[in-house]
Legacy VTK file of the C-alpha trace (Angstrom):
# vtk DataFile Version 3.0
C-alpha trace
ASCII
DATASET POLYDATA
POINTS 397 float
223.693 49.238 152.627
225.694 50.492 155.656
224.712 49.110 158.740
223.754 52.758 160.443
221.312 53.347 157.354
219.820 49.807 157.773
218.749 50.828 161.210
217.260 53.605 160.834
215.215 52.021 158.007
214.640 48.953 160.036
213.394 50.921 163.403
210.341 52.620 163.261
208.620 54.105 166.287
206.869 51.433 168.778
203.436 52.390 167.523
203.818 51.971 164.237
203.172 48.002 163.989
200.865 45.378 165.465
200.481 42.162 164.843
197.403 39.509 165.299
198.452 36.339 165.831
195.997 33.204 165.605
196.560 29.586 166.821
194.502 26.429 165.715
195.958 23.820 167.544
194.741 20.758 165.606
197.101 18.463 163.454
196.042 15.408 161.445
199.163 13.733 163.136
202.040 14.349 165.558
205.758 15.091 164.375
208.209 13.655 166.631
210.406 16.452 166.683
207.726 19.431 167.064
207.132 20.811 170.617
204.740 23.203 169.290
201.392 23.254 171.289
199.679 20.991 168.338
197.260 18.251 169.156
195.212 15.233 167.146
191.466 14.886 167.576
188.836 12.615 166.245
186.795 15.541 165.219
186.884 18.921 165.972
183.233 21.098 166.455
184.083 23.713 163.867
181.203 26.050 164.949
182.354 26.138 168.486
186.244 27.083 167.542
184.993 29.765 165.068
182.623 31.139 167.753
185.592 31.213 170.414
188.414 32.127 168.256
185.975 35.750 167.126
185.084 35.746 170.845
188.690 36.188 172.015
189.690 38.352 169.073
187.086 40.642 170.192
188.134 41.291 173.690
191.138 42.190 172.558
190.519 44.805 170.231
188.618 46.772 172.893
191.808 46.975 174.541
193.782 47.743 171.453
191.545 49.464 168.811
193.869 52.234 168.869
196.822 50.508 166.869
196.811 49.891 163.167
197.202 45.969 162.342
200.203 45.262 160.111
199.976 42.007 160.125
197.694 38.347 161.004
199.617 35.113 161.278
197.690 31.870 161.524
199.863 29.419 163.159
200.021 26.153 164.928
199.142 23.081 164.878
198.197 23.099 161.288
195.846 26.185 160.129
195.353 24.936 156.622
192.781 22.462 158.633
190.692 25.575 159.743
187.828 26.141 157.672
188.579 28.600 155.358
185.332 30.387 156.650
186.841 30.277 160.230
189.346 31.995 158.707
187.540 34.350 156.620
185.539 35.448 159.888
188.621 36.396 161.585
190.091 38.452 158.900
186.807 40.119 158.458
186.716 41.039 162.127
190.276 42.146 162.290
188.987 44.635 159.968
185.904 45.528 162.089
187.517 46.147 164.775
191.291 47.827 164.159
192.570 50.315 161.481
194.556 48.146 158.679
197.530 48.895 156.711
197.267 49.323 153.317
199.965 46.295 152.845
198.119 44.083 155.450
200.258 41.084 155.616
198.490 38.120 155.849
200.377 35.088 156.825
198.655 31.357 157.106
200.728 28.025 157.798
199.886 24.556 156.015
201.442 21.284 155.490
201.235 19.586 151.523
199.727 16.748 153.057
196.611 18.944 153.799
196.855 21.041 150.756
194.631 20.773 147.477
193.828 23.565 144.972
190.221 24.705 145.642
191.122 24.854 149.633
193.970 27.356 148.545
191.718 28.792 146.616
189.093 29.471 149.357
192.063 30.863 152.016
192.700 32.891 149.408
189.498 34.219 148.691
189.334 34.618 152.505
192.045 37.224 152.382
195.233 35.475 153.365
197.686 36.712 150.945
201.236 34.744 152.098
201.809 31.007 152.751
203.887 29.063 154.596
204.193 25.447 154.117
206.225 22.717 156.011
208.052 20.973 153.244
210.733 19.882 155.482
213.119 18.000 153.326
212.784 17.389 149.661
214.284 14.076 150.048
211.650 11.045 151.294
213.653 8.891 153.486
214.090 11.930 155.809
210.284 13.064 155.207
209.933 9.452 156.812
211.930 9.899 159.736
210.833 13.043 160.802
207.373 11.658 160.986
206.042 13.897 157.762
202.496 12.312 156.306
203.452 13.639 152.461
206.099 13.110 149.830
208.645 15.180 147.377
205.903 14.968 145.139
203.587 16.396 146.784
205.244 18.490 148.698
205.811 19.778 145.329
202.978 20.234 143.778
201.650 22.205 146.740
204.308 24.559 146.262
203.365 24.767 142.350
199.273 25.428 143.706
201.215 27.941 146.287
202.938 29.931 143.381
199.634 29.704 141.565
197.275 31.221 144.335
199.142 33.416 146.027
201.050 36.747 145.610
203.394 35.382 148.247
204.887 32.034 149.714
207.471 30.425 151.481
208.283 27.164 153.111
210.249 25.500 155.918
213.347 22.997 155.539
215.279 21.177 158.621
218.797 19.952 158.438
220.881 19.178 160.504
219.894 15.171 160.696
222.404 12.812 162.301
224.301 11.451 159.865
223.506 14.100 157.277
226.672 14.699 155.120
227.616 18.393 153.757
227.008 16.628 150.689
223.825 15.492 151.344
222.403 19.051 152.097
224.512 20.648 149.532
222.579 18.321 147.400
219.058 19.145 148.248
219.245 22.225 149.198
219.972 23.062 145.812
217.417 21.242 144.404
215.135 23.081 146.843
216.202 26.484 146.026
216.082 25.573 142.389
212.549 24.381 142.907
211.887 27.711 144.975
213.829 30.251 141.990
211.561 28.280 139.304
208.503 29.032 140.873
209.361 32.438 142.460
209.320 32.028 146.152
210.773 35.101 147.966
211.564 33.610 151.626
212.973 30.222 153.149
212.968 29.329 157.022
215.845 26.745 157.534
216.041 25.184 160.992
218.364 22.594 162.430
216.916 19.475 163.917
217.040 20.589 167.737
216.087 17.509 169.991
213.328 19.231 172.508
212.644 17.859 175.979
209.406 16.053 175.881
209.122 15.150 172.454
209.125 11.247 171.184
212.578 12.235 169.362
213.684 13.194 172.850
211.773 10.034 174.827
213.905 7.626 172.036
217.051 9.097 172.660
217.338 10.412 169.015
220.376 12.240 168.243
221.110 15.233 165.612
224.091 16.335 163.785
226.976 17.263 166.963
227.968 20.882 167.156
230.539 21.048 164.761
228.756 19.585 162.362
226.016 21.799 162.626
228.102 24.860 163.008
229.810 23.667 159.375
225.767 22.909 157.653
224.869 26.793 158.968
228.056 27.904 156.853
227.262 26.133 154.270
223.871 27.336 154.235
224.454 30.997 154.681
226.961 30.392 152.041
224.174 28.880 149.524
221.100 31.456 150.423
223.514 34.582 149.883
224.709 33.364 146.341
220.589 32.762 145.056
219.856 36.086 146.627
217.965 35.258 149.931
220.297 36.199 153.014
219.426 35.518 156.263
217.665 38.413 158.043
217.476 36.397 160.738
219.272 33.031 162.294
216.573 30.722 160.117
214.781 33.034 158.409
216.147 34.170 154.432
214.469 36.150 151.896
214.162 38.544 149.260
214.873 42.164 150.590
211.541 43.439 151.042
209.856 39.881 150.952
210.723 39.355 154.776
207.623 38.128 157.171
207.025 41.210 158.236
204.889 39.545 161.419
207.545 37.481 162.763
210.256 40.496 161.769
208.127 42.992 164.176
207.853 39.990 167.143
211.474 39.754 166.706
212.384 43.829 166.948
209.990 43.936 169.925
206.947 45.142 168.432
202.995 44.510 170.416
201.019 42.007 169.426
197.585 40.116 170.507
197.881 36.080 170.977
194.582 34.589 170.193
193.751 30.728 170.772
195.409 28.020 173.143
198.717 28.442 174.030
199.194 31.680 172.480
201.389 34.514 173.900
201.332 38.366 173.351
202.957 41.534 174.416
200.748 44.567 174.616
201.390 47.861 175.912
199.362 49.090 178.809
200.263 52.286 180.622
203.824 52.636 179.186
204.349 49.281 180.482
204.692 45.717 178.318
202.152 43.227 179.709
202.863 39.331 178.877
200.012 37.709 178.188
200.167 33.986 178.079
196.759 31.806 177.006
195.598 28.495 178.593
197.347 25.770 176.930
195.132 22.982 176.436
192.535 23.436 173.712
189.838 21.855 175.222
190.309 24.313 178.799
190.782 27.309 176.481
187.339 27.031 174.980
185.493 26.334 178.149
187.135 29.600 179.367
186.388 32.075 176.433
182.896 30.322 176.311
182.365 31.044 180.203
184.339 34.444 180.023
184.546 35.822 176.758
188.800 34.857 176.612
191.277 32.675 177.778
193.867 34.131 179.301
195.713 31.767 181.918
198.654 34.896 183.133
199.307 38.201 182.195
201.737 40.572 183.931
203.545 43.291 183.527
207.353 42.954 182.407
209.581 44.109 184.903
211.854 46.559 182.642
214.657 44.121 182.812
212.892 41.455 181.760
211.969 43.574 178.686
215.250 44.832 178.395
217.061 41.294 178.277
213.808 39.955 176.214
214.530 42.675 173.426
217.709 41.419 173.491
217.295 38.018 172.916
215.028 37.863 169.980
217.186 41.270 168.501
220.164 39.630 168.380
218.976 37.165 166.449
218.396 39.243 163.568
220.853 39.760 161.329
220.499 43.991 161.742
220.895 43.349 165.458
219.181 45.478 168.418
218.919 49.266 167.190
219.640 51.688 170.117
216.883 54.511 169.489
213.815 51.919 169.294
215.392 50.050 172.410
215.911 53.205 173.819
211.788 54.230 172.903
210.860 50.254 174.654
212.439 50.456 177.510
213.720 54.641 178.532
217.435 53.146 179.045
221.009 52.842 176.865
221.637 48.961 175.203
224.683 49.416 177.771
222.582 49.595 180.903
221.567 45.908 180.807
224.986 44.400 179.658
227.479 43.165 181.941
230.796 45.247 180.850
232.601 42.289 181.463
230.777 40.194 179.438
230.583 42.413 176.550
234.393 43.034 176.510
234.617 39.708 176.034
232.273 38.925 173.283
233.758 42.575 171.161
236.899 41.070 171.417
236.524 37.780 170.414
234.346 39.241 167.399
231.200 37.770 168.564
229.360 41.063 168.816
229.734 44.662 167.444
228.343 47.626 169.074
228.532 51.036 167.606
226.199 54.175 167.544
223.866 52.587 166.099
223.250 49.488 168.074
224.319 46.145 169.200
224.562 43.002 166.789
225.930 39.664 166.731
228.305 38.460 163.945
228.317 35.609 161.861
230.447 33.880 164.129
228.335 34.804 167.395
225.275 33.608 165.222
227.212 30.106 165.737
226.695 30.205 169.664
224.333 32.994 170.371
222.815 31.745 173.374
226.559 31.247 174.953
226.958 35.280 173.732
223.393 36.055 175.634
225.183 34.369 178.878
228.115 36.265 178.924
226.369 39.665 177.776
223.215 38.757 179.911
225.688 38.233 183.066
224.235 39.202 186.565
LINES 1 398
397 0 1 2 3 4 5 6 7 8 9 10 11 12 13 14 15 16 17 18 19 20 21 22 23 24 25 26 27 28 29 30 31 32 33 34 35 36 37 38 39 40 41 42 43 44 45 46 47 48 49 50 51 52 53 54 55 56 57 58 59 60 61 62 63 64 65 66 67 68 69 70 71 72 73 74 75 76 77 78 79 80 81 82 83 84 85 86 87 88 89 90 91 92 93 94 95 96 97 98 99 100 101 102 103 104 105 106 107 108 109 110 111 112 113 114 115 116 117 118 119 120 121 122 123 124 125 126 127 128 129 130 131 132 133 134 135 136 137 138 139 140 141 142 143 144 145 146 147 148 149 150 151 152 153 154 155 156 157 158 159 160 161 162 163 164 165 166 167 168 169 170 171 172 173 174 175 176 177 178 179 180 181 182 183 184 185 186 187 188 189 190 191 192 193 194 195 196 197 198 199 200 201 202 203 204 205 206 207 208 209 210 211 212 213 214 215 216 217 218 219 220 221 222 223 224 225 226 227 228 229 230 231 232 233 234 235 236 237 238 239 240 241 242 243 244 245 246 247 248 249 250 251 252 253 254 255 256 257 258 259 260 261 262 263 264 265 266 267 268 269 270 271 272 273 274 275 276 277 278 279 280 281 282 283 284 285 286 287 288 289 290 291 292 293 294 295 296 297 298 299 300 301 302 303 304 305 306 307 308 309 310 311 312 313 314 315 316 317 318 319 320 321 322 323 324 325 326 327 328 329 330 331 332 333 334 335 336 337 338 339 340 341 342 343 344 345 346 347 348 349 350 351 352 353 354 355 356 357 358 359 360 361 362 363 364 365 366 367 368 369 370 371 372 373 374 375 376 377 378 379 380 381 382 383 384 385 386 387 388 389 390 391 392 393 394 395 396
């Protein structure tokens, strides 16, 4: 498809999408990699989380019950350890409380250590209707390093229950492990996408290992693959997901045209959504303005707060239009359609061009790291390689 058709197709009007996006903190155990707000605890008072969870999901919508809900995501932590009534609950009120696309996507995130049939069954019956799971590697030794609690096998044979209960899933791979050979992910990566192709999976999220400050990987000094490396794994990759028919849409992100996460894919083009639960973030538009919302952090603060207050909300602010501008930006050019100019235009009143340095983007359209044309702004698959060096120089003060 030319590129000027796929933006029109890809850019509908701000108002058109919003998204609901839930976090359950709780994990039976911590990855050493993950700097995701995710926590371990002895028990966790059910009740009380479903209670606060519908508490702060309600506050919202009387701020937003204008907008039509494309999409819920469940995220974390690990979801799949919610209890599928929790769950249930929220969908229910999501319902309640905003109009709902006919094609309500759905979206919940589990690990196959926590996965079993009739659980599946029960999100399921609940209303999600698109899984993710966090395979990780289909090869033990590096399920072992990277801290996983479950094997190939079952990692698996919840993708098999996946396929069986639900009209959609996907899962999550990391490469990009020092010492990892191109052979080595050549290797399982296509056993994994013959696994995926056997049992119909439209979407893969493939992330390399990145080494975040704080984490144990971090405190030990653990290493991933060096930049070049890296850079020749993402080839290879992009290489391997276009010839089984899942390109990238976005840096990690491959799928099926049409079997995209449409929650995530709206986040990413700059659409509004409501963060509910610890830690979460939105972006919600309040008198032509985009206000950041950011929630407390720590679980155990955030529920003392919505049960004292009715929410949690540690910050909230209203996005300078720079900050927008440059924030659009960042998360656009890491799709593979780039940042359209009319809905940029319709976020933020101003041209693409009125936030780039001239310099800078000189620079990056020679050296084929970016195009720019009528119809937007996008990064190759060479700027892909180094995109956050491309944001510096395009991003220039």
């Amino acid at each position: 498809m030319p590129v000027s058709n796929r933006f029109l197709d890809n850019n509908p009007g701000p108002d058109e999408g919003f998204g609901v996006y839930i976090h359950w903190p709780f994990c039976a155990s911590m990855c050493p990699y993950c700097d995701f707000n995710s926590h371990v605890a002895e028990t966790v008072d059910h009740r009380s989380w479903w209670a606060a969870l519908l508490s702060e999901l309600n506050h919202f919508a009387l701020e937003t019950n204008g907008r039509t809900v494309t999409s819920v995501f469940f995220g974390g932590g690990t979801p799949s350890l919610m209890a599928p009534e929790t769950a249930a609950a929220l969908i229910d009120a999501v319902g309640k409380h905003w109009p709902t696309a006919d094609d309500l996507e759905i979206t919940l995130e589990a690990n196959p250590s926590t996965s079993e049939a009739g659980r599946f069954q029960a999100f399921r019956d609940a209303g999600v209707n698109r899984l993710s799971i966090g395979v990780q590697s289909f090869r033990d030794e590096n399920l072992s390093f990277l801290g996983r609690r479950h094997s190939v096998a079952e990692a698996k044979g919840a993708l098999k229950m996946a396929a069986d209960v639900f009209p959609r899933f996907s899962f999550d791979l990391i490469y990009g492990l020092a010492g990892q050979s191109p052979q080595d992910w050549v290797q399982e990566l296509d056993e994994a996408l013959e696994y995926a192709q056997s049992l119909g999976a439209g979407h893969l999220s493939l992330y390399q290992l990145t080494i975040e400050t704080g984490t144990p990987f971090y405190r030990d000094g653990v290493k991933a693959a060096d930049g070049d490396v890296g850079a020749g794994l993402y080839e290879i990759t992009q290489d391997k997901l276009i010839e089984a028919g899942l390109p990238a849409y976005e840096i990690s992100n491959h799928a099926r045209p049409g079997s995209e996460c449409r929650h995530n894919l709206e986040i990413w083009r700059g659409g509004a959504y409501a963060g509910i639960g610890p830690g979460a973030h939105g972006r919600l538009p309040v008198r032509g303005r985009t206000e950041a919302l950011y929630q407390i952090h720590t679980p155990d603060r955030w529920l003392a707060a919505v049960e004292q207050k009715g929410h949690g909300t540690a910050k909230r602010q209203a996005l300078p239009t720079r900050s927008r501008a440059e924030e659009l930006l960042m998360t656009g050019l890491r799709l593979i359609e780039g940042v359209g100019r009319a809905r940029f235009q319709s976020l933020t009143g101003r041209q693409v061009e009125d936030y780039l340095d001239k310099d800078g983007l000189e620079l990056m359209t020679g050296g084929g790291f970016v195009e720019m044309d009528e119809t937007g702004l996008r990064a190759t698959a060479t700027g892909r390689l180094c995109l956050n060096e491309v944001l510096r120089h395009l991003l220039a003060p």
